[in-house]
Structure formats: C-alpha cells, structure tokens
C-alpha positions in Angstrom: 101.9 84.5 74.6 101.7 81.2 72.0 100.6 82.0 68.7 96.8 80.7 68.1 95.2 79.8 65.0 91.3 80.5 64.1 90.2 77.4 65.4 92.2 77.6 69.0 89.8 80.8 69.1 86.9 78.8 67.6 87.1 76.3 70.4 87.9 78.5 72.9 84.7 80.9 72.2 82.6 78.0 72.5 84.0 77.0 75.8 84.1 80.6 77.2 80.7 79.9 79.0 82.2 77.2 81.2 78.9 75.2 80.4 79.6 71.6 79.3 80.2 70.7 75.6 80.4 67.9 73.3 83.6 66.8 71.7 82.7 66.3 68.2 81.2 69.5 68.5 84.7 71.0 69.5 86.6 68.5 67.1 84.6 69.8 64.1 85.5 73.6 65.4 89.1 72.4 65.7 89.1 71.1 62.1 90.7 67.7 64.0 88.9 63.8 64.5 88.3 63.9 68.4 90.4 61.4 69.2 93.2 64.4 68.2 91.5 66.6 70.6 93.8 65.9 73.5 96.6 66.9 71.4 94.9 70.0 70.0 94.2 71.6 73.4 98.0 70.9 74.6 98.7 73.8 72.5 96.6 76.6 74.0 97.8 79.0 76.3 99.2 77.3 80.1 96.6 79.2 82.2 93.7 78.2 80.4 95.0 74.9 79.8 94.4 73.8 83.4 90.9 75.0 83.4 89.6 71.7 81.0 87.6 68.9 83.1 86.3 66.3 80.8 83.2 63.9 81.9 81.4 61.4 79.3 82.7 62.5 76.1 82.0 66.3 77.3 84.0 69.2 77.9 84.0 72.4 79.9 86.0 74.9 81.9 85.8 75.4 85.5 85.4 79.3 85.1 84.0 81.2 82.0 86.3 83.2 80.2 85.8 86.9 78.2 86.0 85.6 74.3 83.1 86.2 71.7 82.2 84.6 68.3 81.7 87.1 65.5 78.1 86.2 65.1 77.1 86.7 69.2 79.5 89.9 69.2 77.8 90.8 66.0 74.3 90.4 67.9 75.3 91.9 71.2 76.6 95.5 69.4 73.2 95.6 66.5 71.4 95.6 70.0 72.5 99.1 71.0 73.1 100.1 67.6 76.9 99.3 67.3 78.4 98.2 64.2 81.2 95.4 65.8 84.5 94.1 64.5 86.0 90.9 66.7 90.1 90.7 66.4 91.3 88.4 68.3 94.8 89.3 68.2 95.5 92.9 67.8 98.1 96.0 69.1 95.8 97.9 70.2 91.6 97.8 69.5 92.1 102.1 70.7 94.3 102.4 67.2 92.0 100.0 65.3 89.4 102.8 66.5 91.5 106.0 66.3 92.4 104.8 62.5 88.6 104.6 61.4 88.2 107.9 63.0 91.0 109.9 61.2 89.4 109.0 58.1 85.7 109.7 58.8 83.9 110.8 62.0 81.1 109.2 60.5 82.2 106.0 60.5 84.0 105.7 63.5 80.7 106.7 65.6 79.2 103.7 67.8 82.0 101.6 66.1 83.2 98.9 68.5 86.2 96.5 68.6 86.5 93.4 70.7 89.9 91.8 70.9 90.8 88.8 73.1 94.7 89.9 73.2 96.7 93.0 72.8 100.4 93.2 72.6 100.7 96.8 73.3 97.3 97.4 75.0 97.7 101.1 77.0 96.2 102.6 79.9 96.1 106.3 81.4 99.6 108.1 81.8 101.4 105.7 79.5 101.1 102.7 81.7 100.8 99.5 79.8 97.7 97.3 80.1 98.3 93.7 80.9 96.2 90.5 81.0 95.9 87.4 79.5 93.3 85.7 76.6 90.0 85.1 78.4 90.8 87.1 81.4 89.9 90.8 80.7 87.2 91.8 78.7 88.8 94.8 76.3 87.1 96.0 73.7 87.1 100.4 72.3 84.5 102.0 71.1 84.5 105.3 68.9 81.7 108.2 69.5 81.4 111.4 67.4 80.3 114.8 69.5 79.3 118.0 68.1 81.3 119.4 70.7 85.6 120.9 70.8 87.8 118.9 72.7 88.6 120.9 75.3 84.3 120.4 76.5 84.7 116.9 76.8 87.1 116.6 80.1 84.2 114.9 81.9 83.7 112.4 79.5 85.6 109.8 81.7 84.0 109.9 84.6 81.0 109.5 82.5 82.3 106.2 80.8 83.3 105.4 84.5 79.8 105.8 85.7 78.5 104.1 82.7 80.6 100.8 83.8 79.4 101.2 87.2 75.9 100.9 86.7 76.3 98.2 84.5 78.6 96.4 86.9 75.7 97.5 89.6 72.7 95.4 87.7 74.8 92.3 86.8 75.1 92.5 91.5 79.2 94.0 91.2 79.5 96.2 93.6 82.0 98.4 92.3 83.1 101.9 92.7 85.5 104.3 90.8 88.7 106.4 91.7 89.2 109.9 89.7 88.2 110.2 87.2 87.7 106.9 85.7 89.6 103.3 87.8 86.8 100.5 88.1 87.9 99.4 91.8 86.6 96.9 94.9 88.5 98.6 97.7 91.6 99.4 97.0 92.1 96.8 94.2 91.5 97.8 90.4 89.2 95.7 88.6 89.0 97.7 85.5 90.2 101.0 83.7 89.2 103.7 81.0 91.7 105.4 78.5 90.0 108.3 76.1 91.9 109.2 73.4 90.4 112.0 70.9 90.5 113.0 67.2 89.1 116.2 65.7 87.9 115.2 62.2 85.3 117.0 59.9 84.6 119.7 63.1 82.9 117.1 64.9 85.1 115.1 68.5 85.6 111.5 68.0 86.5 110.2 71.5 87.7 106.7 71.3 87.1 104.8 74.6 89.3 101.7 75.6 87.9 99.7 78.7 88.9 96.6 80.4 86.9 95.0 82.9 89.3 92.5 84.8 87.7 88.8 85.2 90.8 87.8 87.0 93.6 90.5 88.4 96.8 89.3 86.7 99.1 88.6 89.1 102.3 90.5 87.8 100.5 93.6 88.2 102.3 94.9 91.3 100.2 94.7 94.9 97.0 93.2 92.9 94.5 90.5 94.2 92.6 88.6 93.0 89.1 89.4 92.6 87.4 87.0 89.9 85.7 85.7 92.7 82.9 88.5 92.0 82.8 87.0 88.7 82.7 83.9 89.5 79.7 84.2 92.1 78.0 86.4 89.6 78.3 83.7 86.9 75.5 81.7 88.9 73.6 84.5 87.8 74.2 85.3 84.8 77.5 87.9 84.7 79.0 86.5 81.5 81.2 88.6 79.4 78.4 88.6 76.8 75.9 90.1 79.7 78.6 92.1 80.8 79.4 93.4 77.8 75.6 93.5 76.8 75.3 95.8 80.1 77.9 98.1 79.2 77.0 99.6 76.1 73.4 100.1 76.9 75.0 101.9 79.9 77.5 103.9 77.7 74.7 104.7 75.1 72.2 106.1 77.3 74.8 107.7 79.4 76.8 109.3 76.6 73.4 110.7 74.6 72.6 112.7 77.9 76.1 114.0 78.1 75.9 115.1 74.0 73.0 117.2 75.2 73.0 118.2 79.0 76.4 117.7 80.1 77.9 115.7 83.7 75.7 118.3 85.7 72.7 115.5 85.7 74.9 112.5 86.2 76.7 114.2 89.2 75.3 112.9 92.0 75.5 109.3 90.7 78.9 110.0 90.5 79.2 111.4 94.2 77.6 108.0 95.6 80.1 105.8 94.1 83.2 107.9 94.3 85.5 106.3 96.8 87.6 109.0 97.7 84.8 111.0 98.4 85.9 113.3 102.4 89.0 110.8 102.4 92.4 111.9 102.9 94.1 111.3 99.4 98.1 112.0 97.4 97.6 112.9 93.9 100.5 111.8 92.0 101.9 112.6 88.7 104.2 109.8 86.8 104.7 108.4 90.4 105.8 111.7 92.0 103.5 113.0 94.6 102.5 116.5 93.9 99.8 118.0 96.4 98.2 116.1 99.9 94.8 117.0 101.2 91.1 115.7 101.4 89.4 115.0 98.6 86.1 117.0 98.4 84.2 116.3 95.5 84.0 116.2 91.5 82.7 118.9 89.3 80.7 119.4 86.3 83.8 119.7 84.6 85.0 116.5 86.0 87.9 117.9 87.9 88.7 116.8 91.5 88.6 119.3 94.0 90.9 118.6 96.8 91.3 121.0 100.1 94.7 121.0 100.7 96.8 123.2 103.2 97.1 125.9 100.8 93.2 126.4 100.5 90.9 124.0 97.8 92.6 123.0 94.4 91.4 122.2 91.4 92.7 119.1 89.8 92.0 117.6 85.7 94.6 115.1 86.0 96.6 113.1 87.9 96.1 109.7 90.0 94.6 109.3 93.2 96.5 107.6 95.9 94.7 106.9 99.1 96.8 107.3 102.3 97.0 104.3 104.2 94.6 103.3 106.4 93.4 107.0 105.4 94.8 108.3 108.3 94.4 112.0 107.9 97.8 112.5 109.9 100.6 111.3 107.3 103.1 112.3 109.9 102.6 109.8 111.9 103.1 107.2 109.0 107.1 105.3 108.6 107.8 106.1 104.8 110.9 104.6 103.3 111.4 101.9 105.3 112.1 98.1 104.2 110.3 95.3 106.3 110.3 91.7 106.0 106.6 90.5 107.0 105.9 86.9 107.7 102.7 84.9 108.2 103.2 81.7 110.2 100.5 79.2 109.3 100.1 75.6 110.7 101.6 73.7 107.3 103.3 76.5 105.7 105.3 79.7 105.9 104.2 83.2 103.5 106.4 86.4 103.6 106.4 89.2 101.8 108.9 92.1 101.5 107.0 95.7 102.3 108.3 99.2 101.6 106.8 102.2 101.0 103.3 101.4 102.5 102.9 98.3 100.3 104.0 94.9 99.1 104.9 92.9 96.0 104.7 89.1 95.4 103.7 87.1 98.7 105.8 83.8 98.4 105.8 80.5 100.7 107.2 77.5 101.5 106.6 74.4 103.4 108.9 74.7 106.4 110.7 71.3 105.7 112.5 73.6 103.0 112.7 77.5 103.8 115.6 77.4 101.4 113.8 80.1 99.1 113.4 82.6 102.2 117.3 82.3 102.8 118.2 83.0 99.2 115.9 86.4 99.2 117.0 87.4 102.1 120.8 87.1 101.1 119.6 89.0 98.2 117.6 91.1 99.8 118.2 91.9 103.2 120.5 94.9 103.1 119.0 98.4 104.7 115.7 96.3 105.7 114.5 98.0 109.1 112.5 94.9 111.0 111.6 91.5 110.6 108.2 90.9 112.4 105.8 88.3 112.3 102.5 86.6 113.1 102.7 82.8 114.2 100.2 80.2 115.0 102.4 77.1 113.9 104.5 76.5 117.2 108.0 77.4 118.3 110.0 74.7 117.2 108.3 75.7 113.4 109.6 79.6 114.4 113.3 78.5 115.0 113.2 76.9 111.7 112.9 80.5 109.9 115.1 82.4 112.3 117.8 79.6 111.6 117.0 80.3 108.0 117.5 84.0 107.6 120.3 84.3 111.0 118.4 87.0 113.0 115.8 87.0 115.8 112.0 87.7 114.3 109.6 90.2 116.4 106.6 87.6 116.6 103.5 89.6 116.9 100.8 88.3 119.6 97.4 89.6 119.7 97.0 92.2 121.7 94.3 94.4 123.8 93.9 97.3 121.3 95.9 98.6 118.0 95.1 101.0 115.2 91.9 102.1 117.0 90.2 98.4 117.7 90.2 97.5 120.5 90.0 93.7 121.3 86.9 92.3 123.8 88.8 88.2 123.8 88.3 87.5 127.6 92.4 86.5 127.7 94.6 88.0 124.9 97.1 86.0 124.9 94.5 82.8 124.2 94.0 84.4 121.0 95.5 83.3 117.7 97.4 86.1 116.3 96.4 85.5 112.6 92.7 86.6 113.5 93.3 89.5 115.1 96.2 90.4 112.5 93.1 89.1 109.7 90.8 91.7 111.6 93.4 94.2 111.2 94.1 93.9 108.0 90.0 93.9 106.8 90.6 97.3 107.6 92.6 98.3 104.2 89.0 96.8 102.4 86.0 98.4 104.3 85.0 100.6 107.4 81.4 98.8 107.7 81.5 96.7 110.2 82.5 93.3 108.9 82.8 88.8 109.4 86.0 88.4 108.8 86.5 84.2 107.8 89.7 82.6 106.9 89.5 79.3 105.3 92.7 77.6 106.2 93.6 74.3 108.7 90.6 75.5 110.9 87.8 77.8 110.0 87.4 81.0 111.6 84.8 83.9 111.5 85.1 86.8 113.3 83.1 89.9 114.1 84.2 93.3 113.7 81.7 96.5 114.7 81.5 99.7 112.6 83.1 101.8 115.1 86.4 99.1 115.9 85.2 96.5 118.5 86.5 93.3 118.0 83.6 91.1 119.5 85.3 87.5 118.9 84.3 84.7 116.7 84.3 81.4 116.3 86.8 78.0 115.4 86.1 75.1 113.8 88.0 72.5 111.8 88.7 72.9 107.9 87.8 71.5 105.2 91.6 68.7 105.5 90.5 68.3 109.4 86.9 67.2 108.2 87.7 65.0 106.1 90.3 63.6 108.4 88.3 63.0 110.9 85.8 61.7 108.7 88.0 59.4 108.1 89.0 58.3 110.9 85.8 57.7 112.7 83.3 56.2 110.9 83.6 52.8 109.3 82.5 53.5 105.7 83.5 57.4 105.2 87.2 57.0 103.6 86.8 57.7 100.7 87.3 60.9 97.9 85.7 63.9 98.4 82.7 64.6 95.6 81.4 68.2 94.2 79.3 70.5 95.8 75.6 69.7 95.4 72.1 71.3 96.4 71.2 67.6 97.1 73.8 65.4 96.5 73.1 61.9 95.6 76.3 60.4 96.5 78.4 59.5 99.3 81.5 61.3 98.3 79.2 64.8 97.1 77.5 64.1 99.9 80.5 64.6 102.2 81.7 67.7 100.1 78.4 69.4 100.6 78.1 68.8 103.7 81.8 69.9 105.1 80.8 73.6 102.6 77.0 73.8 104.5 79.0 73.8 107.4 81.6 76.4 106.6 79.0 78.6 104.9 76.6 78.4 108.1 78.6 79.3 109.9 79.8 82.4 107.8 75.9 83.4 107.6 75.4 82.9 111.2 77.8 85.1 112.1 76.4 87.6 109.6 73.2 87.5 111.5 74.6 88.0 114.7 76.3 91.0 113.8 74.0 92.6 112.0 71.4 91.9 115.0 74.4 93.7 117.4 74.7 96.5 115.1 71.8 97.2 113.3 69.5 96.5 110.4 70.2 100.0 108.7 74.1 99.4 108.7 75.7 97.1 106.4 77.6 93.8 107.5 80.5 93.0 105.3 82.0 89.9 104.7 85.9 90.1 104.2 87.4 86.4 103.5 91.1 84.7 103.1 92.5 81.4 102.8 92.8 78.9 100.1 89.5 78.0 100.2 88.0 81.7 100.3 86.6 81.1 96.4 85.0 77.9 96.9 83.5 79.4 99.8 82.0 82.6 98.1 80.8 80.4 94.9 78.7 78.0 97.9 77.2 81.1 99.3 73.1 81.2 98.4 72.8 84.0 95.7 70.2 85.9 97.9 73.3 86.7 100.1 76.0 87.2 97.8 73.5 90.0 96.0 72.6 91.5 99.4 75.7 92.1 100.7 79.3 93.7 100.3 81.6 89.8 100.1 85.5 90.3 99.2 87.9 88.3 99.1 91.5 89.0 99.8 94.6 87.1 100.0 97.4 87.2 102.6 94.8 89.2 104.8 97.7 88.4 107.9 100.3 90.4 105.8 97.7 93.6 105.6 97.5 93.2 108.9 101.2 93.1 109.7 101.9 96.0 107.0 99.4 97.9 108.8 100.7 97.8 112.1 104.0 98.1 111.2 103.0 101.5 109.7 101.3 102.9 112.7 103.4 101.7 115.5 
C-alpha cells in the first residue's frame, strides 16, 4: 500500500459515508486550493480511487467505506464506556492492545483501537489478515476478567455471538463457524483472534475482529459479499452503526459471561451455528485430523463431533464442511485437477478446480482466448477433465477447443443430478447455465430458492426445498433493453440515467424502468414460490451476473430485510465443480 499522510485520512474519513460533499470543505481538509483537488486524490490508494463521482462542485463515493475521525470514534466508544485510540496505520491494533495490557490490567480494560490499515494484521492459527483501507472494519479491544486463563476457552464464541447479534439488528444475516468465523454460506465475512495476558491476577483477553465490507479478492476461493453492505447502507449499516452495534453487543455479552458463564448464551449460539447435524473435517494447519458430524457446542465452547470412533471433544481446530455436505465422503473425487469453463453469449470464464474448490475465475472475450492457451500450457499437466457449460454457440466452442488442442465435455442440462431433479417439459430446450446456476445455489443454501442471473438475458428460476427444479423465466438484459430501446422508438437513443423512485428524466427514466423490470420479476418469482411451497418456509434468493449488485441495491428494503438475498459470482462454475465431484 502507498504511504498516506493525515490529510489523505482526513479526506477520506469525511467521504467514508458515500453521502455527497463539498469541495472546499475537502480542499480545506486536504490543506490544498480546490482547484489542486484533482491532483490530491490522484495519490490515494487505486481501489478507492475509482470510487470518486463528482457533480456541481460536490464529491462522493459510490460505496461507503470503514474509516473513522477521532472525534466520531471518540463518541462511538464513550457511548459503551470505551476509552478509543484511532491509528490509522499500524502493525497490529492486537499488540497496540496487548502492550497496554502487559503494563496494567487496569488500563487495558474496555480499551479500544481502531486502525484503517495493518501491515501484519493476524488471524487464528497464524494466518495473516488481509484487506485493504476502507474495506474491513478492524479495530481490538482489551477486557480484564477475574478469572485464570484456562476458564475463558468459550470466550470466542461469545465475541462471535456478540458480532452476530449485532450484524442481526443492522438486517445481516450472518452465522458463525467454530468457534468464532463471521460467515454467509460458506464465504467468511469476518473473524475473531483472542489473545491473553495474565497481569496483576486478573485475564486481559485482547479481541481482534474484522468485519469484511468487501471480501478481498486474493484471499483464496472468496466472493464477494459487500453487497450486504451495500443494501444495508440504505438503511443505515455504516461502519460507525456497525461498529456502534458491536460493542454494545460485546459489552452486554461479555458482563454476562464475567458472571454466569456461556451456559446462558448457549442456545443463541446453537441457532446460528452453521455446522450444527452437518457432516464436517476438522483440520489442523491444513491437515485433516478427524471426520464426523458435528453435534453441538458446549458450555466450555468445545465442538463436539461424533465421529466413527464414538463422540469427540474438540477446543481447537477449523471446521471444514464436506462438500455439498454429503455425509458419504467416499463417494467424493479428491485429488483430481479439472479445467471448468463457463460459456456465456459475449465472453468465456474458466477456472482451474482441485481438491473440491477453485482459485481465481478469469475470462476473455473469445476474439482473443490467448490467456486460456498460455495457462493451459502452464498448467495443463496431470489435469483429469476438461468439461464445460455453453450457451454461446458452436462455432464460439471450436474457438476454445482450438485454443487449448483437446476436445471439451460440454455439459447440457439434464433430467436429474445431485438429487434435483429437473420438471423443463424438453431438456434439451434448456440452457445449460440455469440448470448448472441451480446447481451450484446448492453450495449457498438448502431453503428452497430464485435463482436470477443478470447477464445478456435475465433469468429467474425456482428451486423447492426438497430439489425440484420447477422452471423459470427469460427475458432480455439490461444491453438487450436498451438495444432495443434504441432501435424502436424514435426518441429513446440516448444514455442511460440513474436509478430513481420517480425519475424525472428521460435517460433515469429508462434506467428505472429497465431495474423495475428486472426486480419484478425477481419478486414475482419470489411470490410464486413461496405460494408453491409455503408461508412457514423460507424463499431464498441466490443471484449472479454482472449486474447481480445493482440488482440487490434496487430491491425495496422491506424485501431485502425479510429475506435470505446472496450474491455469488461464477454461480455456473459451482455448478460444474459440483457435478464434477459427484459424478
């Protein structure tokens, strides 16, 4: 990361709420005349740099970001009765805490620090924490029990819980992996490291967390997920009310754990545990060391996991779900390479899987597949199968076979797989990327589900609770709209506006219009399932495609807040990956 001075901070903090701002407000923070503003923001960071939009002399960000000012931090922690120290560029805020703590217990209780960046922030077995400025709220706090070490093993699914709830009221829905992993699905959104210091015979436990407003993208299989954050922003979810949630959360929870233990926070923990009767590795510095179901958490909070050789109880480790939890590993392909390719109408994504996952998803436009031959001379030795899922034509197929010299297994949709079974009145009418979509929305939730993918066309379809694809519906995207737009009408070429409640002019009036449309749909889709299944059993909404945020940030809040609404990219290559595994 570029090295930033006070007043890159100072303007940066002031931006963080993505509302819209004056720029002699921002010069005057800079310590520049405005006309030297331009110039000033050239040398922030590159991904926050894209994020400006300037309208009649304002500014503002297109996303809000995690960064505090000293007096709102200062406000925020006095609230909950936290003295507050903001750094915005620190190693770690866990040893800023930990070195308060080996001088005076005292001290170091309800002590918090907020930093913006770390350059050797840690997480749980040694694993480094990575994120960059505005992206990750991180901040430690220091708490002082009259209890030994060796009583406070449940204190992090405590802290867990404690995040949960507060995620919970700001409309997250979020649950935790054991003992203490912030997740949606299978993806992390934010983590807990406890680190302790015995000082004057009294515990300081000094608690690192960092909520994720955007997965970074070199941590390996992540996804994006600041969509959540970005839909909660119309309601308020800014890192200030997040971080305003969190200690009041932390405080009340960790006062009833000084005096009554986990035992009354149990069953809170039991309805958000996601691993909770599913079949689960547990894994030691990325060697597997015992298989079984996982059963529940104790008051201690150790996992108790019923393996073949009777139930075991575990106080550390991490938890890796099986895929597709299937409770019958042996019929699961381990150590096996596969290249996995999505064929779309304009362009080409492929991923390389082994082991049950996949890394970096790239693509190409198939005038130039040039990048797919160079991995694959690269990486193409010992790889298994090369399969596919194609809705861009034959001629657009040869193209990639040409590219990598060898024949591609392209995947159609078919009657049933992996338990669902398909009701499309002619198979081999269907387009393979839904049903491989519909697949794949089976790695993020069992509910019964909409699956939408916002790419050329629009689709939603339906998937049932108990693995009945019902069908779904087409329409054009949001390019074909406007195309046709275009095309036919006499006074309707023009650019696309903003979204808009009630948009005023021609060219918001078109964007609204083409997202009412999309989002319509989506709901009525919603409806009908829930109808077909029933009120009492929850209707998720699983959603892909470059235009999957837009989409979720359109959505009415009413909706958003009542219902479980992920999005995922490269939802085909789940789809493919887990096939591939299972057939």
């Amino acid at each position: 990361m570029m090295a930033l001075k006070l007043q890159h901070w100072q303007v940066l903090s002031a931006l963080s709420d993505g509302l819209p701002h004056h720029v002699s407000r921002l010069a005057r923070l800079a310590g520049v005349k405005p006309q030297q503003l331009n110039g000033f923001w050239q040398q922030m960071p590159p991904h926050i740099r894209g994020l400006l939009r300037q309208h009649d002399g304002q500014w503002r960000l297109i996303r809000p970001l995690a960064l505090f000012d000293e007096d709102g931090l200062a406000q925020i922690g006095a609230h909950h009765g936290f003295q507050t120290a903001l750094l915005h560029e620190c190693v770690s805020s866990n040893d800023e805490v930990l070195a308060v703590a080996r001088e005076s217990a005292q001290q170091a209780h309800k002590l918090l620090c907020v930093t913006h960046f770390q350059s050797r922030g840690r997480g749980r077995q040694g694993r480094s924490w990575q994120h960059k400025p505005g992206e990750c709220l991180m901040f430690s706090l220091g708490w002082a029990f009259d209890k030994p070490q060796h009583e406070l093993g449940a204190l992090a699914p405590v802290a867990a819980l404690a995040c949960n709830r507060a995620l919970a009221k700001l409309g997250l829905n979020t649950q935790i992996k054991w003992p203490n992993d912030l997740v949606v699905g299978r993806e992390k959104l934010g983590g807990i490291l406890i680190e302790t210091v015995r000082n004057g015979g009294r515990t300081v436990a000094v608690v690192g967390i960092g909520i994720n407003f955007v997965l970074p993208k070199e941590i390996e299989h992540a996804a994006s997920v600041q969509a959540l954050f970005q839909t909660a922003s119309q309601r308020g979810a800014s890192a200030s009310q997040l971080l305003d949630a969190v200690l009041a959360e932390i405080d009340s929870a960790f006062c009833q754990f000084a005096e009554h233990g986990f035992a009354p926070m149990l069953a809170d923990y039991q309805a958000v545990h996601r691993d909770g009767g599913r079949a689960v590795r547990l894994l030691m510095d990325g060697q597997p060391l015992h298989e079984g179901r996982a059963l529940a958490v104790n008051e201690q909070g150790a996992l108790l996991l019923e393996t073949a050789e009777g139930v075991k109880t575990i106080v550390c480790g991490e938890v890796s779900l099986r895929p597709n939890d299937d409770p019958r590993p042996e019929h699961i392909v381990r150590n096996r390479r596969y290249l996995l390719l999505d064929g779309g109408n304009s362009q080409l994504k492929w991923a390389w899987a082994e082991n049950g996952s996949f890394g970096e998803v790239s693509r190409a436009p198939y005038r130039d597949l040039s990048r797919l031959g160079e991995e694959w001379a690269a990486r193409a030795d010992g790889l298994v199968k090369v399969v596919g899922c194609a809705v861009c034509g034959e001629a657009k197929k040869q193209l990639v076979e040409t590219q990598i010299g060898r024949s591609v297994e392209w995947l159609a949709s078919m009657e049933q797989a992996l338990g669902v079974r398909n009701h499309y009145r002619h198979p081999e009418e269907h387009g393979s990327d839904r049903w491989f979509n519909a697949l794949g929305s089976r790695r993020f939730t069992r509910n019964a589900c909409v699956v939408v993918s916002c790419g050329t066309a629009v689709t939603t379809d339906a998937l049932t609770d108990d693995n009945h694809y019902l069908g779904g519906t087409i329409m054009p995207g949001f390019h074909l709209m406007r195309e046709a737009m275009a095309a036919k009408t006499a006074n309707l070429n023009r650019p696309i506006g903003k979204v808009y409640a009630f948009p005023t002019t021609t060219s918001n009036a078109l964007a609204s219009g083409m997202m009412d449309a999309v989002c319509g749909a989506l709901m009525l889709m919603h409806g009908r399932l829930k109808k077909k299944v029933g009120a009492d059993k929850a209707v998720d909404v699983i959603i892909t495609g470059g235009g999957a945020a837009k989409v979720v940030q359109a959505l009415p809040e009413a909706f958003v807040a009542g219902n479980y609404v992920q999005i995922v990219d490269n939802l085909v290559i789940y789809g493919l990956l887990n096939w591939i595994e299972q057939s």
